[in-house]
Structures are given as structure tokens and as C-alpha cells.
C-alpha positions as CSV (number, residue, x, y, z in Angstrom):
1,X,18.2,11.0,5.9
2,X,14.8,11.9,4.0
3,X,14.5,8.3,2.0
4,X,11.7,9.8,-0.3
5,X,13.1,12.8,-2.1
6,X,11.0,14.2,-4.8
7,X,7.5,16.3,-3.2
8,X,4.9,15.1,-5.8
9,X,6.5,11.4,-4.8
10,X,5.3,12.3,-1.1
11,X,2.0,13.5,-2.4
12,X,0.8,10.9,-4.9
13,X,3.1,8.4,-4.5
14,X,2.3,7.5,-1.1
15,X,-0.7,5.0,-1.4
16,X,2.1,2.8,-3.2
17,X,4.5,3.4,-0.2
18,X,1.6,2.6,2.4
19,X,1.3,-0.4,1.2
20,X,4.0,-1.5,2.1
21,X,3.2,-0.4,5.6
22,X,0.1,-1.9,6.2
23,X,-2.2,-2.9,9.0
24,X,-5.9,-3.7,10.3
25,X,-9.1,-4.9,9.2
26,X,-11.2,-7.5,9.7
27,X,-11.9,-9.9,11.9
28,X,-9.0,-12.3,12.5
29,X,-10.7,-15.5,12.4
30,X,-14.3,-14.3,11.9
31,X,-14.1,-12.2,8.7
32,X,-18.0,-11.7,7.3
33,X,-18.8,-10.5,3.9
34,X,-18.1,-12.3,0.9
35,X,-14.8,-13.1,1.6
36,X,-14.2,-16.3,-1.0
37,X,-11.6,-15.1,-2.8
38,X,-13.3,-13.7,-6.0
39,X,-11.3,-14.0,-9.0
40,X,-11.2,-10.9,-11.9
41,X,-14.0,-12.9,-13.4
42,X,-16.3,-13.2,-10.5
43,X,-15.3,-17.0,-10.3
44,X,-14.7,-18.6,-6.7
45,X,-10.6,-19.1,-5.7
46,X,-11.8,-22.4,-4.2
47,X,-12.3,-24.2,-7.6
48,X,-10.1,-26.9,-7.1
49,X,-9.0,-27.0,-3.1
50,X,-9.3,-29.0,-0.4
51,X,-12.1,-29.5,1.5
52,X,-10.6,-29.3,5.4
53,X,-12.8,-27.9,7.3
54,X,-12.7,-24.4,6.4
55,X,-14.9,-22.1,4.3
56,X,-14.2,-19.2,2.2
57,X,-15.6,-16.5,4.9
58,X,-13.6,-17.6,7.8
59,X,-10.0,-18.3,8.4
60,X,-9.8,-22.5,9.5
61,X,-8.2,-22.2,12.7
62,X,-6.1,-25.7,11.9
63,X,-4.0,-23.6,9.6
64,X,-0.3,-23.7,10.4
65,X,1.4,-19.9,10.2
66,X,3.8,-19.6,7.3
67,X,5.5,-16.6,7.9
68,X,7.2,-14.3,5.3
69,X,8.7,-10.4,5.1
70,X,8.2,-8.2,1.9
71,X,11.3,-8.3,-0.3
72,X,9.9,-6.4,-2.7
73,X,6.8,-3.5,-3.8
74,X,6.1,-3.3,-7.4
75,X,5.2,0.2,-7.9
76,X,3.4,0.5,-12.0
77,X,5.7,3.1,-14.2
78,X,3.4,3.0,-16.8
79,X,-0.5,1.8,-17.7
80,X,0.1,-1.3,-19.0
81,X,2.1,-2.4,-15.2
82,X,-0.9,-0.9,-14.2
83,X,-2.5,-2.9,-15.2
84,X,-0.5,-5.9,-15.0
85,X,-0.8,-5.1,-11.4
86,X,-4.7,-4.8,-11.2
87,X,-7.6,-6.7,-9.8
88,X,-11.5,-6.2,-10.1
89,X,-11.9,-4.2,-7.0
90,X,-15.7,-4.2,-7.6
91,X,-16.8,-6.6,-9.1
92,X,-18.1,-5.5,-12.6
93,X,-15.5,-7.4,-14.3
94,X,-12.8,-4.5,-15.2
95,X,-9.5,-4.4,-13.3
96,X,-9.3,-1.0,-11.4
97,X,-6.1,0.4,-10.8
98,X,-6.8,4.2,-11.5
99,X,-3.8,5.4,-8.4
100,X,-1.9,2.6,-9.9
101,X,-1.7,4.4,-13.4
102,X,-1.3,7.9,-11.8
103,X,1.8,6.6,-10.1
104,X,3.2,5.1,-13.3
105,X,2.2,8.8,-15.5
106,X,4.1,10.5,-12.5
107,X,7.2,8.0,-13.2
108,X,7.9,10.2,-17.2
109,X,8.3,13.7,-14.8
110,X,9.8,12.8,-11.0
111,X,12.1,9.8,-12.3
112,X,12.6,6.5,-11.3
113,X,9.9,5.8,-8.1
114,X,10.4,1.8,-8.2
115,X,14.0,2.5,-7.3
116,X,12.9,4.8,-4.6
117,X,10.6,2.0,-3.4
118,X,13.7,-0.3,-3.3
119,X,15.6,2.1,-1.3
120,X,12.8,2.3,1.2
121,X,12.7,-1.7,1.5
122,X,15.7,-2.3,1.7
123,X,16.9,0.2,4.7
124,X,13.8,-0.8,6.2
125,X,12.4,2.4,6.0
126,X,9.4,0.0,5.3
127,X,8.8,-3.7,6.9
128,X,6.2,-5.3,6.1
129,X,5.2,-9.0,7.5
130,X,3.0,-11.5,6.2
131,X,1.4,-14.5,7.6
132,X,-0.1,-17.2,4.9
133,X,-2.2,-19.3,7.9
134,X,-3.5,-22.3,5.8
135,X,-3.7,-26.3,6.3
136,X,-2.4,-26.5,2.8
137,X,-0.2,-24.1,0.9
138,X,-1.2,-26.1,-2.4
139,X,-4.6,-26.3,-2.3
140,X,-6.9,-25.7,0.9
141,X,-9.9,-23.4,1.7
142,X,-10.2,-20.7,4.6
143,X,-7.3,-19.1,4.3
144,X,-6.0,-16.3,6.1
145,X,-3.5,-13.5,4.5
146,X,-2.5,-11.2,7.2
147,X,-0.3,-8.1,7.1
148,X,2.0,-6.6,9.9
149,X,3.9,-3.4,10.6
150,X,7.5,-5.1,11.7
151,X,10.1,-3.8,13.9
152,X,13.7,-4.9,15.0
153,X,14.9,-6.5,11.9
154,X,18.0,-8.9,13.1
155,X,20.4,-8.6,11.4
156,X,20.1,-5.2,11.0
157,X,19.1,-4.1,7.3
158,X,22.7,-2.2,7.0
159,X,25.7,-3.4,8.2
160,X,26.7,0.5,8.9
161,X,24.7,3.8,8.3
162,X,26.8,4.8,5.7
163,X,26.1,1.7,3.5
164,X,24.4,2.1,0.3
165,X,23.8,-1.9,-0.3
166,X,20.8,-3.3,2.3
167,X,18.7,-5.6,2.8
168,X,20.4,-8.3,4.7
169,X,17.1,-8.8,6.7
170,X,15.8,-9.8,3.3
171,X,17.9,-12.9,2.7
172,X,15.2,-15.2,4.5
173,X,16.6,-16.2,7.9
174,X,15.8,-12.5,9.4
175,X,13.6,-12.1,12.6
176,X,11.5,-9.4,13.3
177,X,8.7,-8.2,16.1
178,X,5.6,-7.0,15.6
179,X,5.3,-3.3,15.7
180,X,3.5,-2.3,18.9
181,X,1.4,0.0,16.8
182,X,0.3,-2.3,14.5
183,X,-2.8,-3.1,13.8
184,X,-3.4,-7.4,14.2
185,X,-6.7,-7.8,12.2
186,X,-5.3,-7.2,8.9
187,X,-6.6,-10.3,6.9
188,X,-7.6,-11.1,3.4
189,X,-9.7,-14.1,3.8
190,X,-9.7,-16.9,0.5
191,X,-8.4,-20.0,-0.7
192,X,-5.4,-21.7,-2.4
193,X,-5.8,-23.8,-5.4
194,X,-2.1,-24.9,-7.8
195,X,0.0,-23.1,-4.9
196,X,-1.9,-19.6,-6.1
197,X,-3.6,-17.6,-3.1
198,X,-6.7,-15.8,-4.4
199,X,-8.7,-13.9,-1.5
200,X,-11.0,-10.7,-1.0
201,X,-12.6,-8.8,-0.6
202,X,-11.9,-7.4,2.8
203,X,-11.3,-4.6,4.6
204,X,-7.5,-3.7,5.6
205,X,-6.5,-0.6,7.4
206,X,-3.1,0.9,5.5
207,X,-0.7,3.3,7.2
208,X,0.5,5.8,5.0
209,X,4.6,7.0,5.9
210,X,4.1,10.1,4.1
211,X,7.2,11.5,5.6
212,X,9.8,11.2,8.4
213,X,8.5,15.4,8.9
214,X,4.5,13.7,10.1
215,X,3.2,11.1,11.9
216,X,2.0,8.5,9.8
217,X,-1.9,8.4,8.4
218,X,-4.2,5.7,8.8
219,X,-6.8,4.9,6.1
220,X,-9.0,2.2,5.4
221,X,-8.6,-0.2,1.9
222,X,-12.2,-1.1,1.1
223,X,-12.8,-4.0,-0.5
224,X,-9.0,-5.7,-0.4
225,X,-8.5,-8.1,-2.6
226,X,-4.9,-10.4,-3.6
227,X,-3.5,-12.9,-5.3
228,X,0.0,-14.5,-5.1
229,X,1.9,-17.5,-5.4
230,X,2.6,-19.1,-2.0
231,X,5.6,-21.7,-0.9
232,X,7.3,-22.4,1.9
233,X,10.3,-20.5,0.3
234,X,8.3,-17.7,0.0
235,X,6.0,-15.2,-2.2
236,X,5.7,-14.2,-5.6
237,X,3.9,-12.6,-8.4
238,X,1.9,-11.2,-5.6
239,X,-0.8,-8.4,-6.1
240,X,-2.8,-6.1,-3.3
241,X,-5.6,-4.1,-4.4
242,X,-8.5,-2.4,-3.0
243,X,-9.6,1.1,-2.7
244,X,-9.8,4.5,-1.1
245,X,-13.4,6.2,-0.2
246,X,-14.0,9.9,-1.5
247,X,-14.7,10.9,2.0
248,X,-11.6,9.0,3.4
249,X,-9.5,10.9,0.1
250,X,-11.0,14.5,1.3
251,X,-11.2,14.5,5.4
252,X,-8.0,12.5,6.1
253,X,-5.8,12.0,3.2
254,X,-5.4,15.4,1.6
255,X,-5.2,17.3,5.2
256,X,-2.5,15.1,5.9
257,X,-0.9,15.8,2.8
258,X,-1.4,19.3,3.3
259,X,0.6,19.1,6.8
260,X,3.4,17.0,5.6
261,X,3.6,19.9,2.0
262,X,4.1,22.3,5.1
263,X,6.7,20.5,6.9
264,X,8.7,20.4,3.8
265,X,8.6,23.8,2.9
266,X,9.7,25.0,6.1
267,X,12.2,22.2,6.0
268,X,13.1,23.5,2.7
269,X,13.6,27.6,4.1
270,X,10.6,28.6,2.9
271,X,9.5,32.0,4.1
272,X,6.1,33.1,3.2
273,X,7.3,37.3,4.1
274,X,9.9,36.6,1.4
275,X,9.4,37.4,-2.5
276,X,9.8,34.8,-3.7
277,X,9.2,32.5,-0.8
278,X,11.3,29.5,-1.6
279,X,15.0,29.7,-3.1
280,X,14.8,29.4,-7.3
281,X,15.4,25.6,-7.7
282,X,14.6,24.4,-4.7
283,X,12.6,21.3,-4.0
284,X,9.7,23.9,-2.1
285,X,9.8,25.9,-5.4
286,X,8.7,23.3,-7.3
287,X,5.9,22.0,-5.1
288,X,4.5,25.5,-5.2
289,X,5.1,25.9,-8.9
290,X,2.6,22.6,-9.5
291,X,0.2,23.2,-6.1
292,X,-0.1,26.4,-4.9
293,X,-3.1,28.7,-6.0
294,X,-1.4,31.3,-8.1
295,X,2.3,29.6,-8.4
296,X,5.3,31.0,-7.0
297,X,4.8,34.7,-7.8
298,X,1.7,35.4,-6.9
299,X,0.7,32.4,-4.4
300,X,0.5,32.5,-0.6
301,X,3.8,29.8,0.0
302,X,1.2,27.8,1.8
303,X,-0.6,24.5,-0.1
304,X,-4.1,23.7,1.7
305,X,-6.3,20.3,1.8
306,X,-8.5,22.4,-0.6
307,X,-5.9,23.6,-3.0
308,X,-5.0,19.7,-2.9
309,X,-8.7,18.8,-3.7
310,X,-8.9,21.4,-6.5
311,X,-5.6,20.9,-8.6
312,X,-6.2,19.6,-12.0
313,X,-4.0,17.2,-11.7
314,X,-5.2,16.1,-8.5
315,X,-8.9,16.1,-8.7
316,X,-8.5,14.3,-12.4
317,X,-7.1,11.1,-10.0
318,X,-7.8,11.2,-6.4
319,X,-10.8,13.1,-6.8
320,X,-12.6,11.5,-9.7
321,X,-13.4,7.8,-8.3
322,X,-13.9,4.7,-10.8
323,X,-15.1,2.0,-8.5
324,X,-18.7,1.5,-7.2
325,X,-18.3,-0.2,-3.7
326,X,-22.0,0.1,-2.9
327,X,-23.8,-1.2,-5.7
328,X,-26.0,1.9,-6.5
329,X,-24.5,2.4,-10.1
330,X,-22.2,5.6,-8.8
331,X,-18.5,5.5,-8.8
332,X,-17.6,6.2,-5.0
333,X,-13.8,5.4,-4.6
334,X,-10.7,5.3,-6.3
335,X,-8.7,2.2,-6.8
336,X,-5.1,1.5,-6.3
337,X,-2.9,-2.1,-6.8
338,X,0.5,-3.0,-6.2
339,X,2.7,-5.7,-6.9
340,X,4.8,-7.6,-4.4
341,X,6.9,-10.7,-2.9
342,X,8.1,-12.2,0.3
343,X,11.1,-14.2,1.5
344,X,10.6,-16.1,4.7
345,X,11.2,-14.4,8.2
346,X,10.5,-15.7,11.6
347,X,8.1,-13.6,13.4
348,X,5.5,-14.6,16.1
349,X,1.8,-13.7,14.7
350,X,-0.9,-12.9,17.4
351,X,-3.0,-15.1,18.9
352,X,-6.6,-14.8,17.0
């Protein structure tokens, strides 16, 4: 069963999706930059915490693991969740969420993608674990967020194929492995202060499941940053942000779009020696109707990375960045946040 059914989901939906897939980055316990835990403001998370032994830049290796599996991913569906679901990604004081807002402008035409989202949890089509290693949940600094790819959900996340209510890995006593493929130096680095996590930036490595028809895509989050409420119950009100590169958008996202596009269409029947190519109403029709050069009638049934790269609607998102990672004054990347929460779930993290 294809979880994700509509194509422009696939396409610009996915850096939602991947976050909830998500892996790498980092340093474990060695994490350089300036990894305090900036707030929107520029203010330091550590206001307020305790001083054990830790600092904002490196994860305190006296932290006990609290261990946790995503529940939930808060996709936007329009720009004010956007919004709500933003963080200043670079630093100039805005909250950047441009992918964020595409997804919820998408929401008006392809229907309802926070229910598709659900689905995907909930069959674990996507697991997702999270380790909160900290000496205090409340308030302590050097903090470590890390973020697994999970595997063998017991109990099972259905209790037969056929059932359409999941999620009983998702009730808080589940256990789960670590992927083999998962990257184990995924980390946001900050501090808690009142029981809120602030941390960031960092760097963290998210795998895109663009569909079951492709591998899935690796691509690097620059300058991760998140907040969320932490307990030993579980999390909430959480946010992830960060951003994609231009050259990361152009040389590995959009091919790989382009491959999975292909996949579909000859899923779909498509046959380019045909006129027209794809079946009237079909899903493949309307992916060439908004992608391919020329539409249906007159276009070559095949959508390429450079098609991708030239749509309007496209180009007007992906391809027009609004955050400045390097400082120089140009806008270099393209931000994207999500919302999300955890229940508890008993995995064993990695040894640092």
C-alpha cells in the first residue's frame, strides 16, 4: 500500500515527511559551533539552568538518557501554523519557515496532508526516536537532543494489515531498535530551563522517504535548531527547524524527485509512445498537467531535475532561498519547521 497518495504531496511535501525520518549530524558529545541553544531573539536557552558541569557547546556526558518515540508531526496548513511552527534559522531575528508555508498553500489544492502525516505515523511508515540526555529535565545545561531512524516496533503498530486504527507502539510502553542505517550523530546541542528544551544550531542529516518506488535521499539540515517541552512522560509543543542549501535543493533533492516522478508514472501506466501518455484522470496526468514542459498534450511524459528547478511554482519556493547561513548578506538556503511530540519508548541509544 502507497501511504502517500497525492504526487505534488511526494514532491513538496516531503521535507515535512523527512522529518520525521531523521538522522546524523554532529558530533555526539563534541558538537562545535555555537551550539547554546539560541532563542528567536538571539538570547541564550541557559538563562535560568543549572550549572552541572556542562556547557552549551557540548553534550555533559553525566546526562541520564530519557528516551521517547514521535507520536506525532505537525505539518503547517496554512501561514499562520507556519508560522506558529517557526524558529530564527539565522539569526537575524525573523522566524523562517518558507517550506513550512509552501506545505500549508499546498494543503487548499491536494487536501488534508496532516492526516496523511498521521497515517504515515501511525502504521509506522515513519519511526522516529528521540533521546533527551540531560542531568536535569527541568533545568540543566549541555544537553543533548538526538534523533534516530527506529525499527521493530513491539507491539506491532497494527494488530492486522487490514486495520485502519494504529499506533499501538505509540501508547508509551513500545520498544524499538535502532535502524541499522541510521545515522547516530544526530544531536541538537542546548539547555533546559522551566522543563522547555531550547537548542541549535546544529547540523542534522534528514532522510527523505520520498516514496516506497525510490530509495530514500539523504540531505543535510543546516543550522538545526528546537524547542520543546521535556518530561519524563514525554514531549510536547515541540518544534524542529533548520534549512536546506541551494546546492543541496538542485544536485540531490530535485534529481531525486525527478526519479521517484518517474517511478510513479510508470507505476501509473504511463506510456510516453501513447497520445496522450497517461489515462485522462489519472494521478500521472495530473503530475504532468502541473510539471511537465508543455503539459499533457504537447509534453514529453517525462519530468526532469531541470523542469523541477524551472516550474513557477517550484522555483518561487525551493528555488528562491530566504535564509543567510553564511553571513555575507545573500540569502543561500531555504528554511523549513515542523511541529512535533513524543511518548516514551524504550530503545538503547549508542554509546557516544
Amino acid at each position: 500500500m502507497r501511504l502517500v497518495k497525492s504526487p505534488l504531496f511526494i514532491l513538496l511535501a516531503c521535507g515535512a515527511l523527512s522529518l520525521a525520518a531523521c538522522g546524523g549530524g554532529g558530533d555526539d558529545d563534541d558538537t562545535s559551533g555555537d551550539q547554546g541553544g539560541n532563542t528567536d531573539d538571539g538570547s541564550s536557552s541557559d538563562d535560568g539552568a543549572a550549572d552541572d558541569g556542562g556547557d552549551a557547546a557540548t553534550v555533559n556526558p553525566d546526562g541520564v538518557d530519557n528516551t521517547y518515540v514521535i507520536d506525532s508531526v505537525v505539518v503547517p496548513a496554512n501561514a499562520n501554523e507556519a508560522q506558529d511552527v517557526a524558529l530564527d534559522i539565522d539569526g537575524n531575528g525573523t522566524k523562517d519557515n518558507k517550506l513550512g508555508g509552501l506545505l500549508g498553500s499546498l494543503s487548499s489544492f491536494v487536501g488534508d496532508i496532516q492526516s496523511l502525516v498521521e497515517e504515515q505515523v501511525a502504521k509506522g511508515g515513519i519511526i522516529l526516536l528521540a533521546n533527551v540526555k540531560a542531568t536535569d529535565l527541568t533545568a540543566a545545561s549541555g544537553v543533548g537532543l538526538y534523533v534516530y531512524l527506529g525499527a521493530n516496533p513491539n507491539p506491532a503498530p497494527c494488530a492486522t494489515p487490514d486495520d485502519t486504527e494504529c499506533g499501538l507502539h505509540l501508547q508509551g510502553d513500545g520498544s524499538f531498535d535502532i535502524d541499522p542505517s541510521s545515522p547516530t550523530d544526530a544531536v541538537v546541542v542546548g539547555a533546559t530551563a522551566g522543563g522547555k528544551f531550547t537548542g541549535g544550531p546544529g547540523s542534522v542529516t534528514i532522510q527523505l522517504s520520498l516514496s516506497e518506488l525510490a530509495d530514500p535521499l539523504s540531505l543535510t539540515l543546516s543550522n538545526a535548531k528546537s524547542e520543546v517541552s521535556v518530561s519524563a512522560d514525554g514531549l510536547s509543543d515541540g518544534i524542529l527547524g533548520g534549512a536546506l542549501t541551494i546546492d543541496s535543493i538542485n544536485n540531490d533533492l530535485l534529481p531525486a524527485v525527478a526519479t521517484v516522478i518517474a517511478g510513479i508514472l510508470a507505476d501509473d501506466g504511463c506510456d510516453a509512445t501513447a497520445t496522450p501518455c497517461c489515462e485522462p484522470g489519472s494521478t500521472g496526468e495530473q503530475i504532468l498537467q502541473v510539471l511537465d514542459e508543455g503539459g499533457v498534450a504537447d509534453g514529453d511524459c517525462v519530468i526532469t531535475a531541470e523542469e523541477l528547478a524551472n516550474n513557477s511554482f517550484v522555483s518561487a519556493t525551493l528555488g528562491s532561498p530566504d535564509v543567510d547561513l553564511d553571513g555575507d548578506g545573500t540569502d543561500d538556503a531555504v528554511s523549513l519547521g515542523i511541529g512535533f511530540s513524543a511518548v516514551t519508548g524504550t530503545f538503547t541509544p549508542p554509546a557516544p
